[in-house]
C-alpha positions in Angstrom: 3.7 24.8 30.9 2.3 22.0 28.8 -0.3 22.5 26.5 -3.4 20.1 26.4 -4.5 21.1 22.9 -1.5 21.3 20.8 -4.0 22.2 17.7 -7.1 24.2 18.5 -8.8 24.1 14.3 -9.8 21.1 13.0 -8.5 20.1 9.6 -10.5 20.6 6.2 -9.4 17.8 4.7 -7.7 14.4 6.0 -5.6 11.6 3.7 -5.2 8.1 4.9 -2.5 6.2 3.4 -3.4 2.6 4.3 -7.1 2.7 3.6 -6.8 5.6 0.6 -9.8 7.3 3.3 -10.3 11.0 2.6 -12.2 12.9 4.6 -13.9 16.2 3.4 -15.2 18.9 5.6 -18.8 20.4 4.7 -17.2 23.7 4.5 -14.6 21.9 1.1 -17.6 20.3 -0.1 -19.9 23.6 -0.1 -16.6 25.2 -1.8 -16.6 22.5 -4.3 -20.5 22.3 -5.1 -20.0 18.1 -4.1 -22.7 16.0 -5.2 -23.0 12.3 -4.2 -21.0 10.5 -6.9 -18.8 13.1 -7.5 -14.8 12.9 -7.8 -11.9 14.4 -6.4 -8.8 15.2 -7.5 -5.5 17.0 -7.1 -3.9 19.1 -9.5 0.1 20.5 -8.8 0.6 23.6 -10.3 4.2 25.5 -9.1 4.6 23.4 -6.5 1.1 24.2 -5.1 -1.4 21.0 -4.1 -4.3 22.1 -5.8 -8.2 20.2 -5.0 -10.8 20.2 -7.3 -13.7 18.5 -7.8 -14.4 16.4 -10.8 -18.4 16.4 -11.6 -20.2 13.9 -13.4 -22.7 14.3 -15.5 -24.3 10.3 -15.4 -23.2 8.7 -12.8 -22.4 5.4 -14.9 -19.5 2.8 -13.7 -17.2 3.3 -10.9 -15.3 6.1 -10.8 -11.5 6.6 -8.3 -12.1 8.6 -5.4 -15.9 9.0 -6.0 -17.6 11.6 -2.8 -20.5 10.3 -0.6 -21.7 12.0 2.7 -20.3 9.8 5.3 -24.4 9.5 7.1 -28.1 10.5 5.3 -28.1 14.3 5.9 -24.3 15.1 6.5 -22.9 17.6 4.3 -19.5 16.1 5.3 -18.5 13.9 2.4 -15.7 10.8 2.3 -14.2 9.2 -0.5 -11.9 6.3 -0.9 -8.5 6.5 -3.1 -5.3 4.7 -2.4 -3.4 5.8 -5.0 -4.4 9.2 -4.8 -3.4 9.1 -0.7 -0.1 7.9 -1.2 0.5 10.1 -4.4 -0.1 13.3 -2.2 1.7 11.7 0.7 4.5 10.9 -0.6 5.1 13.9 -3.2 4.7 16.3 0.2 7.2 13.8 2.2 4.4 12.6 5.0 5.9 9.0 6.3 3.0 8.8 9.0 0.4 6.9 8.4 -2.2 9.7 7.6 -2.3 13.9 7.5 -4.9 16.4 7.9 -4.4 19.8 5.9 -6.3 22.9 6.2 -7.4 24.5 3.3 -6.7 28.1 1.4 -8.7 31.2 -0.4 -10.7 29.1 -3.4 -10.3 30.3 -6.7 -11.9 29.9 -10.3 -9.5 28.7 -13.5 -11.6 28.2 -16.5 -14.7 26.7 -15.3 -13.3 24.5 -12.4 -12.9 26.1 -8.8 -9.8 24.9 -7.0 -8.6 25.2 -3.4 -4.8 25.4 -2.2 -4.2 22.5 0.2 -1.6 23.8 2.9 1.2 21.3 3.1 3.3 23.5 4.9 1.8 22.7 8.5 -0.1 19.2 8.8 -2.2 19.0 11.8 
């Protein structure tokens, strides 16, 4: 018997190592209260890929892997990072070209809400 979808969810959040492209679900971006111009970033605490947005406060300069919905009205967001592609890819031992990860149970440390990134099982 062969299967014609191997993968039946679609992934919360996508890396692309050539391009630095990461796409964010609207579901990760309502999690993460995303604004246009906000950042991303991951944190590694025990071993665990940790997501968290980085919220600015006045938008001056350019900041690294700064969110924008990818059309007017989306609540899907994209942002663009090289370094922060290949950092993730490479720490979690990814030699494709890109990965998509689902995401786990947020969680609130401090004042900054982070969600686990599963790297155990890429789509």
């Amino acid at each position: 018997m062969i299967k014609l979808l191997e993968h039946t969810r679609r992934p919360d959040i996508s890396f692309s190592r050539k391009r630095g492209t990461i796409r964010i679900t609207a579901k990760v971006a309502r999690i993460l209260t995303l604004r246009p111009g906000d950042s991303i970033n991951i944190a590694v605490s025990n071993g665990e890929y940790l997501l968290h947005a980085v919220h600015r406060v006045n938008n001056i300069g350019r900041h690294e892997a700064q969110c924008y919905p990818t059309k007017r009205g989306s609540n899907n967001y994209c942002a663009y990072s090289v370094r922060l592609c290949r950092a993730l890819l490479d720490s979690v031992g990814v030699k494709a070209e890109q990965a998509a990860y689902m995401v786990g149970e947020s969680f609130v440390r401090g004042d900054t809400t982070y969600l686990p990134i599963i790297t155990a099982l890429p789509l």
